[in-house]
N, C-alpha and C positions, 0 to 999 in steps of 0.2 A: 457636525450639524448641517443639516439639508442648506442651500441658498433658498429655497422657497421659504425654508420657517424664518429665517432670518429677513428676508424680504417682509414677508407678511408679520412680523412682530416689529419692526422698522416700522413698517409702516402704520399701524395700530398705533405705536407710540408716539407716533407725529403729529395723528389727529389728534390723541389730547393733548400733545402740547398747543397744537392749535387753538383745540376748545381752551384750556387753561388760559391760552393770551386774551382769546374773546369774551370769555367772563372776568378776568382782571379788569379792561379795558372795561366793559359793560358797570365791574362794582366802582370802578375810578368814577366813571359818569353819574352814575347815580346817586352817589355823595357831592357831586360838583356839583350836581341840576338840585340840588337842596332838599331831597326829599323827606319829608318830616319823618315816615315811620322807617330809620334804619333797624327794627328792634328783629323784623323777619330775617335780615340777614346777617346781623351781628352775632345773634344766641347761639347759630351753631358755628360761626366764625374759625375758631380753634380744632375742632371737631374735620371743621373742612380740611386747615392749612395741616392738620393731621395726617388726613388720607392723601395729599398730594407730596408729604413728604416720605408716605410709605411707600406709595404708589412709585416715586420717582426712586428710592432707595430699593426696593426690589426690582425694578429695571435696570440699574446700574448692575445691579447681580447678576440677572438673568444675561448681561450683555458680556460680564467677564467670566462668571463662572460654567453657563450652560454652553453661549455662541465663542467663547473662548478668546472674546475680544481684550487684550492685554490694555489695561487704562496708561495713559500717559500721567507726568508729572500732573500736569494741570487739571485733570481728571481726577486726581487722586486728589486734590484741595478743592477740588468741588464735590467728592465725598466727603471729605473730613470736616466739610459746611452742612451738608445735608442728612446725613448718617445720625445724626447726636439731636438733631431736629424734630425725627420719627419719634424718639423715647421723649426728649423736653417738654413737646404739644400736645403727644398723649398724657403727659403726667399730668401738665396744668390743666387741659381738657377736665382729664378724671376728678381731678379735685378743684378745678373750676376757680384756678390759681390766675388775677389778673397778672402778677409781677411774668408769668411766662411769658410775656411782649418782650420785657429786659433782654432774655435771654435767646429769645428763637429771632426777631425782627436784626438783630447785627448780623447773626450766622446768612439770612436769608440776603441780606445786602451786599455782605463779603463776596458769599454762594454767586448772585447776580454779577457782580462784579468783574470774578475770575472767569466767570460763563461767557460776558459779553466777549473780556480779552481772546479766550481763548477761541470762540468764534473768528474772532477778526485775525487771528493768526492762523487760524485755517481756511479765511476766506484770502488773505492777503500774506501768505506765507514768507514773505520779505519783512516783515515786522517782527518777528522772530530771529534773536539773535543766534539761537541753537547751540546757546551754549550751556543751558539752563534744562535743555529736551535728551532726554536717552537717543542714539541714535538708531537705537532700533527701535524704538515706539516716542518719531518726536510727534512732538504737540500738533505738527501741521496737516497729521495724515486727517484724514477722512473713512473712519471705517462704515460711518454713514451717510446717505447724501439720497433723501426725500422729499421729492419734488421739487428736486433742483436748488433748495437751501436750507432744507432741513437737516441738522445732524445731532451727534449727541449734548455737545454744549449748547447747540440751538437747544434743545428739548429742556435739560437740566436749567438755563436760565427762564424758561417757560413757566416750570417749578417753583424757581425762586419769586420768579415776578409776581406769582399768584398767592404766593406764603407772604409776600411782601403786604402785598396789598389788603390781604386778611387780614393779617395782625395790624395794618393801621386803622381800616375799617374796625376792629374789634377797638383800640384806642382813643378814634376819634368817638366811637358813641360812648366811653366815659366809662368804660367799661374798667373801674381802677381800683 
């Protein structure tokens, strides 16, 4: 794979994780500042946190099976969070199932969770006991690094943040 496609698909994938934080952050506000009509943004709520877990599961693809990027442990439980998230949202999406909060807002918090750690183990590679990392593919490499702190666990918690924040938005408008 060229370094230009991989540069240039890095970097694509960064600005949505960017835009993803700045509409999280934007839907977080706009439920705080009390807005009466959540109903514009709740309806397709599911629908959303759908396409960002497809979006972000076919990027995980495209990064190990096309750019040949090998995932680490910690990468591979931030698929095993997001992977099974694609099928759950589109189910309930399709049949308009509220209990799919149950089942996709844990995976998305876990997903978040393992993202934030494994960032901070590649921004702070001493937190890392390395005994728990393959030594050929440990947790602390950086196979990407977009605009100086973006990478793929940056991106994948981006994901989750925004899945997160749908499905409580879809929650708190009673949506049950």
């Amino acid at each position: 794979m060229s370094a230009q496609f991989v540069q240039f698909y890095s970097t694509l994938v960064a600005i949505l994780a960017l835009v993803s934080l700045a509409l999280a952050i934007t839907l977080v506000g706009y439920r705080s500042f009390g807005e009466d009509d959540a109903s514009d943004l709740t309806r397709p709520a599911l629908w959303l946190a759908w396409l960002v877990a497809l979006v972000a599961t076919v990027g995980s693809l495209i990064y190990s099976e096309v750019v040949n990027f090998e995932p680490c442990l910690l990468c591979w439980y931030q698929r095993i969070a997001m992977y099974p998230m694609a099928v759950v949202l589109l189910v309930g999406a399709i049949r308009r199932e509220a209990v799919v909060k149950f089942y996709a807002l844990p995976l998305a918090l876990v997903g978040l969770g393992i993202s934030i750690w494994h960032y901070l183990i590649q921004t702070f590679p001493s937190l890392s006991s390395g005994a728990s990392c393959d030594p050929d593919v440990p947790c602390s490499a950086k196979y990407v690094d977009v605009f100086g702190f973006i990478s793929i666990p940056f991106m994948a918690g981006a994901g989750f943040t925004l899945i997160a924040v749908l499905l409580l938005l879809y929650v708190k408008a009673g949506k049950q």
